[in-house]
N, C-alpha and C positions, 0 to 999 in steps of 0.2 A: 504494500500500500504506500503509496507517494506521503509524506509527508515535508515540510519546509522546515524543520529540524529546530525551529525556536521559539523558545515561551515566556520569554520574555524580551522588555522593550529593549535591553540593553544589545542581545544577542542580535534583535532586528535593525537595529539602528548598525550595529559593525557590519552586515549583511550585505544590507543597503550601499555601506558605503564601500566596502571593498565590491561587491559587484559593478558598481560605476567605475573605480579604478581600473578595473579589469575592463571594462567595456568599450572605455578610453584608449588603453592599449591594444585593444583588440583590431581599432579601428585601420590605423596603418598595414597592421601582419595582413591583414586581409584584403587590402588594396594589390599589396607588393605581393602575395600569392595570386593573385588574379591574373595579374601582370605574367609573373613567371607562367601561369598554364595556357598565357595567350585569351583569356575571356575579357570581359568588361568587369570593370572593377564591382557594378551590384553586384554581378554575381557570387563573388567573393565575400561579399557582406552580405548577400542572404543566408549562404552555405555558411558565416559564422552566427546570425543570428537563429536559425532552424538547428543546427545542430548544437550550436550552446544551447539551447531549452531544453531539443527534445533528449540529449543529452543527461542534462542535469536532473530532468524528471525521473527520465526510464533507467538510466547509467548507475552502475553498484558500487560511484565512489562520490559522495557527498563532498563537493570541496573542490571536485574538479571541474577545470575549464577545457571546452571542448571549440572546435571551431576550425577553418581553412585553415592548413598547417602545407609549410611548403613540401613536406616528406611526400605529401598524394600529389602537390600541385605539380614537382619535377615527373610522375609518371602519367600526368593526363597531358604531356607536352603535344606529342606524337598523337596521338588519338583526333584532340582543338585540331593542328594542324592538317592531318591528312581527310577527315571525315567531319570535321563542323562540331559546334557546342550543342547541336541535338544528341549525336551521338555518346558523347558527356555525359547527359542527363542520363542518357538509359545506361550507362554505365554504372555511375553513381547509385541508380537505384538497384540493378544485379549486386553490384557490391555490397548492396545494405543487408538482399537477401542471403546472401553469404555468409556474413557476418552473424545475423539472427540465424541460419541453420549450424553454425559453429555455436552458438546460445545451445540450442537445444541439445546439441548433443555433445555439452558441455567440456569441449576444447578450451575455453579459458585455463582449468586447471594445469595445463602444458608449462603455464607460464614459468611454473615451478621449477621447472630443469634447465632454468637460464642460469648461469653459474655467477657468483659474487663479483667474479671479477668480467666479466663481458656487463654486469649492472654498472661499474665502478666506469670502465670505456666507452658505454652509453651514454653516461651522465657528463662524462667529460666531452665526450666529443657532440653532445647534442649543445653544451655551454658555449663550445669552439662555434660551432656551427652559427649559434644566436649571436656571438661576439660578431662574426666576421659580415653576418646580415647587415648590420648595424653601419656599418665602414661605408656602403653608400648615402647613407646621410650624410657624407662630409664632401659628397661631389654634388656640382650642379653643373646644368645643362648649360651648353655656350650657344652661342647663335644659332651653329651650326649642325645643332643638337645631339654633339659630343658632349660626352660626360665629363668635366676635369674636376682633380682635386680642389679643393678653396686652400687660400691663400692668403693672406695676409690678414687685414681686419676681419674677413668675414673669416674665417676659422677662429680665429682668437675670439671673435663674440660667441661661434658658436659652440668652441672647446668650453668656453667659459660655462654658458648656459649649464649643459651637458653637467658641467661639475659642481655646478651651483643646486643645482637638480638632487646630485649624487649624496653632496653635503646636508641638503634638508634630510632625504630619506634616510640617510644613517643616524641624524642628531636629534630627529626632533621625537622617534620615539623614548629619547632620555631625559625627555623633559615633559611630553604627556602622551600616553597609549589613547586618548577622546578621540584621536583623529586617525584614519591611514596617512600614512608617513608619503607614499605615493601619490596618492589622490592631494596631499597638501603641497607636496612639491610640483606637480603640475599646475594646481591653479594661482599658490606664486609665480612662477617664472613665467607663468601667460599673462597675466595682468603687469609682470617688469614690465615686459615687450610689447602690450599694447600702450602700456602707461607710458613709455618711455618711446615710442615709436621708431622701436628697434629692427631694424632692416634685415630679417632671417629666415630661413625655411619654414613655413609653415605644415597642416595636415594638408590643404586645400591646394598644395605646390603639387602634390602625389594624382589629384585626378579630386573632383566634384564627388560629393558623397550622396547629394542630394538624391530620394525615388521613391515611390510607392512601397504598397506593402506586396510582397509576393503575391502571385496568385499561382493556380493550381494548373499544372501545362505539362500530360502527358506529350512524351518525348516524341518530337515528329519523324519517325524513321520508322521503316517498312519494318513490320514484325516476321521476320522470316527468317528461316536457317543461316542464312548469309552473315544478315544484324548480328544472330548471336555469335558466329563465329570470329564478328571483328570484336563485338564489345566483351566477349568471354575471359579473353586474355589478359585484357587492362582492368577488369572488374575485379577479379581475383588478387590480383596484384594490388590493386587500390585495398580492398579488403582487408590481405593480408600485411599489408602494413601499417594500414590502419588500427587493427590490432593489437600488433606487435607494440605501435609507439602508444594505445590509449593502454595495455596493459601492463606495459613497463612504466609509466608517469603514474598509474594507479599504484605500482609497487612502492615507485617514491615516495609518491603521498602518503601510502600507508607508515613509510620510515619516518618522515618528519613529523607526522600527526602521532605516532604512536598508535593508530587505529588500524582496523582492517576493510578491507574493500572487499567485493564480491566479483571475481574474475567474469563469472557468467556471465550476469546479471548484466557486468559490462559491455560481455558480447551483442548483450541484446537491445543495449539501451545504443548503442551506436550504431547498429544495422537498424533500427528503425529512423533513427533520426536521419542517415543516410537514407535508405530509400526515402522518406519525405521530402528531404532535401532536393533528391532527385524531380520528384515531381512537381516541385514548388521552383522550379529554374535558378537551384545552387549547386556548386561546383564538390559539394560531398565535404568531408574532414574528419578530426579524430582528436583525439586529447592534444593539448599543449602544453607543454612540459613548461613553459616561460609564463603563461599569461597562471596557470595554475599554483607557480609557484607563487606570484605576485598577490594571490586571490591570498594563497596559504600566508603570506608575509604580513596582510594588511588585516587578520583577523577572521577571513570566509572559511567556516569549516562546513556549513550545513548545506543544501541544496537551495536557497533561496537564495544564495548568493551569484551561483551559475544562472538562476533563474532571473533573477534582476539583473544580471550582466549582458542574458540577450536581450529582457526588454528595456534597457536603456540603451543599447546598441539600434534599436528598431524605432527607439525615440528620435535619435540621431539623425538615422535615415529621414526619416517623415518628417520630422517640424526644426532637429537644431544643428544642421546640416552648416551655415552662414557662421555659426560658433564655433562647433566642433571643428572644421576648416581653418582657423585663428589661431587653433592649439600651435605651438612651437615644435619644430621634429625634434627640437635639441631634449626639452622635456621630455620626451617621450622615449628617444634615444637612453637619457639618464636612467631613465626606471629599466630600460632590459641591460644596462651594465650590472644595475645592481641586481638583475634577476641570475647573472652571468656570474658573478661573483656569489653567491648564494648557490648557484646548480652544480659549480665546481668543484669535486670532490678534492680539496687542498691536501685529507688526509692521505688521499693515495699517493702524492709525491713522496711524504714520510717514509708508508708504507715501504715503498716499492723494491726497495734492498733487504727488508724483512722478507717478506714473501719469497717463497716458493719461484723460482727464472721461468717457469712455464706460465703461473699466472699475470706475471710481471708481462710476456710477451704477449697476453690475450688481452691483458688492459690495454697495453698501447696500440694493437693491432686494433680493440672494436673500436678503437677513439679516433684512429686514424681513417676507417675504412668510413666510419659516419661521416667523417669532413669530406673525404673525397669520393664518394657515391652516395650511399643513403643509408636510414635508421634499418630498416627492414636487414635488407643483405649485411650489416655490419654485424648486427647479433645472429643471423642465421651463421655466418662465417666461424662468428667467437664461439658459438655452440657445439659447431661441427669441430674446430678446432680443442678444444676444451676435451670436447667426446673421444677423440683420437689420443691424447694426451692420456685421461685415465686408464682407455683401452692399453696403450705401448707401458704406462706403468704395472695397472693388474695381471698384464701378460706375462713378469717376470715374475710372479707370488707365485704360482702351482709347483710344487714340491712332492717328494715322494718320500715317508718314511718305512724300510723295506728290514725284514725279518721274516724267522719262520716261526712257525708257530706249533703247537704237542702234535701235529696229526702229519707233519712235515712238508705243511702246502708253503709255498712264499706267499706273503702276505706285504702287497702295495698299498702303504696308507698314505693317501692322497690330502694333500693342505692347498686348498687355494681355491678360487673359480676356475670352473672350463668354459671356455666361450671361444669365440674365435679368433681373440687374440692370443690366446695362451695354448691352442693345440699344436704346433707345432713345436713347442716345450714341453705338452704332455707327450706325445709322441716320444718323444727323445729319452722321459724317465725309463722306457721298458729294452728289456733285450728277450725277446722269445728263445733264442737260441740258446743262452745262457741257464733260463728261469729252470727250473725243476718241470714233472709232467704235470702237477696240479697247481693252479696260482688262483688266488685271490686278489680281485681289485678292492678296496676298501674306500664308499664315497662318503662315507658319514661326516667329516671334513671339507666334503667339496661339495659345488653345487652346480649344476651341469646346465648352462645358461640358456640355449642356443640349436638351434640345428647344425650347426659346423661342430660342437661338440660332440653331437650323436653320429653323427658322421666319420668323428676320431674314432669312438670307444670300436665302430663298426670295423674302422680299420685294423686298429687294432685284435678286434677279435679274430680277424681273418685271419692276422700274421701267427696268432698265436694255435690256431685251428690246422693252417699250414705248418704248422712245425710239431702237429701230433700233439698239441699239450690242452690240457682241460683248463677252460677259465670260467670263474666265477664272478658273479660283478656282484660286490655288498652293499646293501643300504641305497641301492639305486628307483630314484622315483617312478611311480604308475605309469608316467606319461613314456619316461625313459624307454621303461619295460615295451609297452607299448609300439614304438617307433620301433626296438628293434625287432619286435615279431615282424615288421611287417618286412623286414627284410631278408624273412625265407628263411631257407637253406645257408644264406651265407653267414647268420653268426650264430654259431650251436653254441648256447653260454648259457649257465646255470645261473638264474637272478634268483638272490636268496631275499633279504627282509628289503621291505621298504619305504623309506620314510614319505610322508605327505609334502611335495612341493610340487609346482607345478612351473614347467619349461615354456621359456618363449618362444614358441615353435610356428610357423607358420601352417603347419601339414594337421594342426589340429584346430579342431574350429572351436 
């Protein structure tokens, strides 16, 4: 059941006002993703105001900010340009359904086997990524509508701004928590610059924010096999990293809040607002790791705060368009340094001579692959890399402890996991030719992971079937037993007790 998370005036009032800070900020991210996917900049602000709501309503992390994030805008680049922004839409809305059928059949919980340190290169490299966003603000456009650095007095006004920004929001919650520290630094340094009629980048340099309210506009493209075959690809892809970045910011959140989030719940609360979004003519999105930290910074922990963030964003749009346009980019610029300085894991530098050289090289690889491609593939990369790493480590544990025992059989006591990193090490503890004519494997010890496993023990029993000798395999699981009946004649092996586990086998349903 939806609820607005607060019950009293005090909690309404921080709400309130950290949703407007956020909404503020939101304003730009969502112009300049626009931009990058090649749409008109509404669109970018519908798709932040529809999926910041429908987000914060349905979405299983109270707190968080959801909205146009450039991780989807760099993959709908290709799509805008080669088939049009209808195609988009019907994208955006396959993506939603995606998303809700990863809900239902509660894929969220995956997020688990993201490893601490692919979390730790995430968070840095998604900080890099916001840092370097930010660096166009300090270019303007020349005549000839090149972009060049600023220069002289206008950089200096606007390095100034920028750090004048920086300084409120760090100082002034030491002197009273009644206010967002952001929301007060923006509406100073707007009224310096209009007071003082100071010559600087405004919102309204970015593109007119002015427009109606969405309305409701199935996507105009032919519904046929063809459609799905071009929107299937980019939908998926939109989806799954969609995902990936609302359920990694959901994990954040849950670290700084100390609270827990509902992975599903997320899944589902973003595939609808996606598909909506789709239908309402916005460009789709997913959590935002910056505009949500800023929510978390300025006191929004409950959902009225995402809530009030789209609808003051949709205020924006429709009647204070002529104001919001006034804001200063410098201000605005200030609040995502400090959101940068905040997302940046400082402790992992400490860290990083501590730890373990293998996690040290998957921090810096997911931090680096997020700067130079994308959030998605960076952690899919740190994960797969991670996953090889403990595989090539547990492959060296399997051991053999080797004795006879009163009845004069050898007895192979086995220590470690079999999987398919480790059988060509199991492989190697045995000598058939050596063994006596009756042997005993001993798995009580070990736990036999895998079908490449089953696959050793089989070989194994051949060699030892080929050299006339009787084997016995001890303590091996149902399923074990199982797989190798089914391989006939070729392993004649006496399975004696066997414990309850069960294999990851693909050959069993």
């Amino acid at each position: 059941m939806f609820q607005l998370g607060c019950a009293s005036r005090i909690c309404f009032k921080n709400e309130l006002l950290s949703g407007l800070t956020v909404a503020l900020a939101l304003v730009p991210e969502a112009v300049a993703f626009a931009f990058v996917a090649g749409v008109e900049p509404l669109v970018g602000l519908y798709a932040a105001f529809m999926v910041g709501l429908l987000a914060a309503i349905f979405g299983g992390r109270p707190g968080m900010i959801s909205g146009a994030t450039g991780a989807m805008a760099v993959v709908m680049v290709a799509l805008v340009a080669q088939h049009g922004v209808e195609y988009l839409f019907a994208a955006v809305v396959l993506a939603g359904l995606l998303q809700m059928g990863a809900g239902v059949l509660r894929l969220g919980k995956f997020i688990r086997i993201v490893p601490h340190p692919v979390m730790l290169g995430f968070v840095n490299g998604l900080a890099i990524v916001i840092f370097l966003a930010q660096l166009q603000n300090f270019q303007t456009a020349s005549v000839d509508g090149v972009s060049e650095w600023m220069t002289g007095g206008a950089l200096a006004l606007f390095a100034g701004l920028v750090m004048l920004t920086m300084f409120i929001i760090h100082y002034l919650p030491k002197l009273t928590g009644a206010f967002p520290a952001s929301l007060a630094a923006i509406i100073a340094v707007s009224l310096l610059v209009l007071g003082l009629d100071l010559d600087t980048k405004t919102v309204g340099d970015l593109a007119s924010i002015k427009g109606g309210l969405p309305t409701f506009h199935i996507p105009a493209v032919p519904f046929s096999l063809d459609t799905l075959v071009i929107i299937l690809p980019y939908a998926f892809i939109l989806a799954a990293v969609g995902l990936i970045e609302s359920l990694l910011t959901l994990s954040l959140i849950d670290e700084v809040t100390n609270t827990r989030g509902r992975g599903n719940r997320e899944c589902m609360g973003q595939g609808i607002a996606n598909t909506a979004t789709g239908l309402f003519g916005g460009m789709g999105g997913c959590a935002m790791i910056g505009q949500s930290m800023i929510n978390v910074n300025s006191g929004g922990r409950q959902r009225l705060s995402g809530v009030a963030a789209a609808l003051f964003l949709l205020m924006f749009i429709l009647f204070a368009s002529p104001l919001i346009e006034r804001i200063p980019m410098a201000a605005l610029v200030g609040v995502m340094f400090i959101v940068v300085l905040a997302t940046f894991e400082w402790s992992s530098l400490r860290i990083i001579r501590k730890i373990p050289a293998t996690d040290a090289f998957v921090l810096m690889l997911v931090s680096a692959v997020t700067v130079f491609t994308d959030l998605a593939i960076a952690v899919v990369v740190g994960v797969i890399v991670s996953a090889l790493v403990f595989a090539w480590e547990h492959a060296k544990h399997i051991n053999s402890k080797t004795y006879d025992d009163e009845k004069g059989s050898r007895v192979h006591e086995l220590n470690g996991p079999l999987f398919f990193g480790s059988v060509k090490n199991f492989l190697e503890l045995f000598n058939p030719e050596q063994d006596p004519d009756d042997v005993i494997i001993e798995f009580q010890n070990s736990r036999v992971a895998d079908h490449s496993a089953i696959e050793a023990i089989d070989t194994l029993a051949e060699r030892y079937i080929k050299a006339g000798k009787t084997l016995h395999l001890r303590h091996l699981s149902e399923e074990c037993r199982q797989l190798l009946k089914k391989a006939g004649d070729l392993v004649e092996v006496n399975v004696l007790e066997d414990p309850r586990y069960r294999v990851a086998d693909d050959q069993i349903a």
